[in-house]
Legacy VTK file of the C-alpha trace (Angstrom):
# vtk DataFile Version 3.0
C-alpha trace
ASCII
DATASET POLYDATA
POINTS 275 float
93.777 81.388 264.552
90.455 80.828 262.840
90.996 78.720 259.474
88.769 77.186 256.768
89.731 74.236 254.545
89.501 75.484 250.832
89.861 73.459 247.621
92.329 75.698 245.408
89.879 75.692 242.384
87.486 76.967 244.194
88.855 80.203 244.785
91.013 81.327 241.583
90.976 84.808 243.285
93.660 83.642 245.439
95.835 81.690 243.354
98.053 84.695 242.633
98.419 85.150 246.512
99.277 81.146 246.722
101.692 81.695 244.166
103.612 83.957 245.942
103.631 81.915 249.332
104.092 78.011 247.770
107.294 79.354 245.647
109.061 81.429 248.078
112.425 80.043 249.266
112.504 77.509 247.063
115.841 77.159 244.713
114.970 77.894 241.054
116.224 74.360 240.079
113.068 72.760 241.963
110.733 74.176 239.043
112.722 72.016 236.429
111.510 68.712 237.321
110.731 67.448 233.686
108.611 64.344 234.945
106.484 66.944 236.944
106.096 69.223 234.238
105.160 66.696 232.287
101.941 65.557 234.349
101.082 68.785 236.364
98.495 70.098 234.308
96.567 66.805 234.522
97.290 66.373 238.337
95.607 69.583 238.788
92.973 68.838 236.755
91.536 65.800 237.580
92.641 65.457 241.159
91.241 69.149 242.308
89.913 67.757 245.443
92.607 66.909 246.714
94.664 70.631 246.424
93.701 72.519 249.935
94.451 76.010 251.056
93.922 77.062 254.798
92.555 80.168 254.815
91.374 82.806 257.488
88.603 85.105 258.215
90.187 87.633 255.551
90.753 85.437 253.249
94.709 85.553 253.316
95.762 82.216 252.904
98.142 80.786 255.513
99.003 77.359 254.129
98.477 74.640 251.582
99.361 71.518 250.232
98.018 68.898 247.908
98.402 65.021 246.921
97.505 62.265 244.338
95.557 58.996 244.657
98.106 56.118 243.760
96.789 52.171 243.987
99.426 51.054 246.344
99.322 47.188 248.293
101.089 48.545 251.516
104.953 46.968 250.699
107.870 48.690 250.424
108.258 47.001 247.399
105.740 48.079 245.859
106.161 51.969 246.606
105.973 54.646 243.698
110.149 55.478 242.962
109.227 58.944 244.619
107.806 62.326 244.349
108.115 61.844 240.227
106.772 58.232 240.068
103.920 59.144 242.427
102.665 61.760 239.594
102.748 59.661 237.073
101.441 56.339 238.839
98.213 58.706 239.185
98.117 60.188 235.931
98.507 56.885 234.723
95.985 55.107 236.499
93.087 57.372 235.894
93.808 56.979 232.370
93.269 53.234 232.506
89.757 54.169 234.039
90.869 54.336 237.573
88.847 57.227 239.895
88.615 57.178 243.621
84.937 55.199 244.975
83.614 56.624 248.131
80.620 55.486 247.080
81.590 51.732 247.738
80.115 50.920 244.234
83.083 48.939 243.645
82.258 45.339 242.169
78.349 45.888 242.371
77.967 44.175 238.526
74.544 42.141 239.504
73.608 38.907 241.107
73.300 37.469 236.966
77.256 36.922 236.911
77.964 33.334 237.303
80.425 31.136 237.171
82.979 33.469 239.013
82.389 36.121 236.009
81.279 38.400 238.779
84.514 37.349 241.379
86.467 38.413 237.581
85.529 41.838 237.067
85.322 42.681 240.889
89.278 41.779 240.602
89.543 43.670 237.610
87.912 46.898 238.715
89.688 46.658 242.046
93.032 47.139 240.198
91.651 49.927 238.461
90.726 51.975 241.688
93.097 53.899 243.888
92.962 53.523 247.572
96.651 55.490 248.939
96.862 59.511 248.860
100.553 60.354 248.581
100.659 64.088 250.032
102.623 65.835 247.342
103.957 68.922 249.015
102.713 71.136 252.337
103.335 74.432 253.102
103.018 77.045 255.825
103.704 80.839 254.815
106.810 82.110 256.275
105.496 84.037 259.209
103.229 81.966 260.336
105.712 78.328 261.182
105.849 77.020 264.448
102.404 77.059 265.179
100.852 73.718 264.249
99.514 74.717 261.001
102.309 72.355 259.044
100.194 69.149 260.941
97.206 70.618 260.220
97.401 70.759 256.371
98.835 67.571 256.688
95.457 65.979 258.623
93.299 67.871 256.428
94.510 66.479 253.328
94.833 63.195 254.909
91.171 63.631 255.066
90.433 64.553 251.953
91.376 61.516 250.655
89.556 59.352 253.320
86.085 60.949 251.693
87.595 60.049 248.402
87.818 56.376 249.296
91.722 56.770 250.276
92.498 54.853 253.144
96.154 54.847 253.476
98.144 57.968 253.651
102.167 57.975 252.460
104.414 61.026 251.645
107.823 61.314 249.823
108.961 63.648 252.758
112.144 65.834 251.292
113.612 66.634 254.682
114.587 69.911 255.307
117.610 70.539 256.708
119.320 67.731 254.032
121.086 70.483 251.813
123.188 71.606 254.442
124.391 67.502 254.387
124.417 67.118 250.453
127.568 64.200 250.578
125.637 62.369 253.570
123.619 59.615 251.831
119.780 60.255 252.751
119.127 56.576 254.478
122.519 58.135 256.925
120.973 61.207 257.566
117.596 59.790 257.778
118.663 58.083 260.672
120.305 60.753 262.514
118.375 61.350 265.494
118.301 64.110 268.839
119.400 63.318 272.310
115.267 62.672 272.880
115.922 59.727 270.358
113.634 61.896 267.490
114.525 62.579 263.996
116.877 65.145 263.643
115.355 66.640 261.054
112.487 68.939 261.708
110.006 68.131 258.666
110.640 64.405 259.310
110.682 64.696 262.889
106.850 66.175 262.595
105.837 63.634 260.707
106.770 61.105 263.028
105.719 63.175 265.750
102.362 62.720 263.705
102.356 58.879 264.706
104.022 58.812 260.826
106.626 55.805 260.294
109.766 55.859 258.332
109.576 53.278 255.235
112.786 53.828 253.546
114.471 56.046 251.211
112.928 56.839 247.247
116.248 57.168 246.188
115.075 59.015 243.058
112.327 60.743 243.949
112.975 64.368 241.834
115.152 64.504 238.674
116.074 67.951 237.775
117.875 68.083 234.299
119.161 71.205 232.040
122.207 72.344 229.989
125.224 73.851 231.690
124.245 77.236 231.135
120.554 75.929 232.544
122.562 75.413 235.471
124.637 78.188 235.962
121.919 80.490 235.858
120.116 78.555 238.381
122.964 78.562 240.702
123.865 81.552 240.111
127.735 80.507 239.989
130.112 79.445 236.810
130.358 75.647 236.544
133.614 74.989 234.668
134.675 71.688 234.526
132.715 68.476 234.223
131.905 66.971 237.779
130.351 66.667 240.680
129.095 70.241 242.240
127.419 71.279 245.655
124.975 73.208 244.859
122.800 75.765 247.467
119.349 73.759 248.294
120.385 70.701 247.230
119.773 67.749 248.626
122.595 65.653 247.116
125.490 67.172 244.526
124.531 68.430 240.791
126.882 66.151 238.281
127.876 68.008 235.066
128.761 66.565 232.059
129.981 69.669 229.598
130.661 67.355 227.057
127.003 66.437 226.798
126.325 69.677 227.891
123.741 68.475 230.292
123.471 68.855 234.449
121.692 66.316 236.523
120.346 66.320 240.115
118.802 63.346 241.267
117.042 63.715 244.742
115.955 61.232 246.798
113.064 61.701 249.726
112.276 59.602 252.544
109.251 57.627 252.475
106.861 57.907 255.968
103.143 56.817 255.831
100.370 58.277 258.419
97.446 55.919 257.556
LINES 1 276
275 0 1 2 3 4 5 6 7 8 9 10 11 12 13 14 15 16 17 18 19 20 21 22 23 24 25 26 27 28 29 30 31 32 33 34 35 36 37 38 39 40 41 42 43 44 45 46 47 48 49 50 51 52 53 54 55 56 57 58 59 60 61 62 63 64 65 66 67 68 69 70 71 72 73 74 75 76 77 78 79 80 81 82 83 84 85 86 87 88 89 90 91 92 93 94 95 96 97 98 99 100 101 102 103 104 105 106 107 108 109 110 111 112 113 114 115 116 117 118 119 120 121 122 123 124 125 126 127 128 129 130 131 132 133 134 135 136 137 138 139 140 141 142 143 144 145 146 147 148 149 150 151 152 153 154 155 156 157 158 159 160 161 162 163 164 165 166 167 168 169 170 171 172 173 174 175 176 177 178 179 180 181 182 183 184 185 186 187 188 189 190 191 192 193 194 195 196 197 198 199 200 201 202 203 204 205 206 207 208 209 210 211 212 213 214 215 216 217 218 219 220 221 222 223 224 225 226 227 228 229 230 231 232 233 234 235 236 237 238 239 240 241 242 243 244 245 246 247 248 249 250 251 252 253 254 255 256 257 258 259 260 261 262 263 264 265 266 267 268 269 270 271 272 273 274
C-alpha cells in the first residue's frame, strides 16, 4: 500500500474522517482524562508538527499518531509520571520559552561574552530546549492491522521529531491486552513473556520488536475522574456500593467512593524508548 506522511493541520478536510478512526473502540472513560483535557488544545496547537496521518492515494487515511517534545536527561528517574505528566511537562516547557532547535542555534550569544557569561546562558538556554519526543498515542484503522503500518507511524513520528531537534524517542506504551488482567499489577504483566521469550503483549511486544527497551512502569500515567453517575453511564452498569470495581477496558479496577460521590481510575503504562 502506497502512503504519504501528512501533518493533521494540514488537511482539516479529513479530520472528521480521523475522528471516526482514532476514537473507535475506545471505552468512553478514556475521553475523561482531566489533566489531558486540560492541555490538549495547546498540545495541538503549538506542537502541530508533530500530529501525522498516513494517508493513501485517495486520501482515506489509514493511520495516525502524534507526540510532544519533553526535555528529558535519559534516567529513569527523571521520566515524565506518564501519559498525563508528559502533556504537561511540554505545555509547560514551551511556556518558559522552550521550542525545539533544529537549527543548532542553541548557545550562539557572540564571541563578546566573557568571563563564562557566555558558558551561563548556553546552560541556561539548554534547559529551556527540548530534545525527547514522547509518542503520545498511534493508531491503525481497524481493517487495516497486521500489516506493518502500527511500526510505520511509529518511525515516522520518530522522525518527525529528529528534524525538530529530538533525538531521543520514549513512549508511555498502554499495553493492550492489560484489561483482560486488571488485578495483575502492570510491572507483573509487563514481564510476562511467550515461549519465544517476547513480550506477551502484542503492542509492547512491537515495540520491542522495534529494537524498543522496557524502562519501567509510569505507575500513574492516565487519571480518569467523575461522579458515580459519571461512571455508571460510562460503564454502562449500576455501581452500588463504595469499592473497588472491574470495569470493561480497564487497565486496573475503578475505586468508588459514593460518599464523596466521586470514581477514580488511575492507569499506569509501561515506559519503552526507541532512540
Amino acid at each position: 500500500m502506497e502512503l504519504r506522511p501528512l501533518v493533521f493541520d494540514d488537511r482539516p478536510d479529513l479530520h472528521a474522517q480521523a475522528d471516526g478512526i482514532f476514537s473507535a473502540g475506545w471505552p468512553e472513560f478514556a475521553f475523561h482524562d482531566a489533566v489531558a483535557d486540560r492541555y490538549m488544545e495547546r498540545v495541538r496547537s503549538w506542537f502541530a508538527g508533530l500530529n501525522l496521518l498516513l494517508v493513501d492515494g485517495r486520501d482515506r487515511i489509514a493511520a495516525g499518531g502524534w507526540g510532544v517534545p519533553v526535555r528529558w536527561d535519559g534516567t529513569a528517574r527523571d521520566l515524565p509520571g506518564g501519559y498525563d505528566d508528559a502533556l504537561a511537562r511540554a505545555v509547560e516547557l514551551r511556556e518558559r520559552g522552550g521550542a525545539p532547535d533544529p537549527s543548532g542555534t542553541l548557545g550562539r550569544h557572540g564571541a563578546q561574552d566573557r568571563h563564562g557569561a557566555q558558558d551561563a546562558r548556553r546552560a541556561r538556554d539548554a534547559r529551556r530546549v527540548p530534545d525527547t519526543l514522547v509518542i503520545a498515542a498511534a493508531q491503525v484503522r481497524d481493517d487495516l492491522r497486521g500489516q506493518g503500518l502500527a511500526a510505520r507511524v511509529l518511525t515516522e513520528l520518530a522522525d518527525a521529531g529528529a528534524r525538530a531537534g529530538l533525538s531521543r524517542v520514549i513512549a508511555p506504551v498502554r499495553p493492550t491486552l492489560k484489561a483482560r488482567y486488571p488485578l495483575t499489577p502492570m510491572a507483573e504483566y509487563a514481564a510476562w513473556t511467550r515461549a519465544d521469550g517476547t513480550p506477551f503483549d502484542p503492542w509492547l511486544r512491537l515495540h520491542v520488536g522495534m529494537g524498543a527497551r522496557v524502562l519501567g512502569v509510569a505507575e500513574r500515567s492516565m487519571v480518569m475522574t467523575g461522579t458515580v453517575a459519571e461512571w455508571e453511564r460510562w460503564t454502562g452498569f449500576a455501581l452500588p456500593a463504595s469499592g473497588s470495581y472491574v470495569v470493561p477496558g480497564a487497565l486496573t479496577p475503578v475505586v468508588i467512593d459514593r460518599a464523596a460521590d466521586r470514581g477514580e481510575l488511575v492507569e499506569p503504562n509501561v515506559w519503552v524508548r526507541h532512540r
